[in-house]
C-alpha positions in Angstrom: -15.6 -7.2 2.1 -12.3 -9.3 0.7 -8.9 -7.7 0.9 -7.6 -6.4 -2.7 -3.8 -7.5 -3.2 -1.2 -6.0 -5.5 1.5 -7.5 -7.0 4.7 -5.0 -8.4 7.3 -7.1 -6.7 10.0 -6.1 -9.3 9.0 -2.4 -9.3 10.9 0.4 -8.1 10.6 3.5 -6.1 7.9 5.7 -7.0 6.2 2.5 -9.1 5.0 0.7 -5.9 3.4 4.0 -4.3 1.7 5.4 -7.5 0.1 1.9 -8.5 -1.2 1.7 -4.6 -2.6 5.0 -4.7 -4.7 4.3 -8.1 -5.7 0.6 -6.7 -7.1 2.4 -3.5 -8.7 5.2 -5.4 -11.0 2.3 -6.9 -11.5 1.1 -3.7 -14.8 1.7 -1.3 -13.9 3.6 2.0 -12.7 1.3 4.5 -11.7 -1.4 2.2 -8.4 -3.0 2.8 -5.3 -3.5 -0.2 -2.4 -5.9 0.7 0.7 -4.4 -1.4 3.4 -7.3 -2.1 6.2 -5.1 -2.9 10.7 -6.4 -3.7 11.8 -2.4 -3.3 13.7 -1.8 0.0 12.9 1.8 -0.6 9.3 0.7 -0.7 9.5 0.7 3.3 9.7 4.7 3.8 7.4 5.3 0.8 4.6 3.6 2.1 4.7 5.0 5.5 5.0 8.5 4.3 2.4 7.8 1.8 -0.3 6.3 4.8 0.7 9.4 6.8 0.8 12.2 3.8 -3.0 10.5 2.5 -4.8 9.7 5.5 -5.5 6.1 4.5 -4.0 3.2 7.4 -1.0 1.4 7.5 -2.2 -1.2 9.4 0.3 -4.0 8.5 4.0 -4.4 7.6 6.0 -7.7 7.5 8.9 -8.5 5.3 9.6 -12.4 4.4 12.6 -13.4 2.0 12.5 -9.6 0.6 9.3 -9.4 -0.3 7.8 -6.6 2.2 3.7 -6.7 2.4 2.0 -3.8 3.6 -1.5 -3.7 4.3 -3.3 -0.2 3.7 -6.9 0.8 4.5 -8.9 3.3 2.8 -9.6 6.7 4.6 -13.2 6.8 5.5 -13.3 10.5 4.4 -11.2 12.6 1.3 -8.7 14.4 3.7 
């Protein structure tokens, strides 16, 4: 299974975290989405959104403020 990505470099707080939340919601259980995101505030939303949901942050790197988080899909509904 390929890893979905999604683009909303540009977007701004809570733009980043709703579009990543309907992405996923399309997404099989255990499937991965890589979320390219230009928000600073995009950092906090994204871990309290992995730990408020139940789905994995299970990568976070930041490269010429563009911060990439990779989140995969709770196996279960929590």
């Amino acid at each position: 299974m390929g890893d979905t990505t999604l683009d909303v470099q540009g977007l701004t707080c809570p733009l980043p975290v709703l579009k990543a939340n309907k992405a996923l919601r399309a997404l099989p259980p255990g499937a991965r989405l890589t979320v390219l995101a230009t928000d600073p505030a995009s950092v906090k939303d994204f871990r309290a959104f992995a730990q408020e949901t139940g789905h994995a942050l299970v990568a976070f790197s930041e490269e010429k403020g563009v911060y990439r988080f990779t989140l995969k899909k709770r196996e279960e509904p929590a």
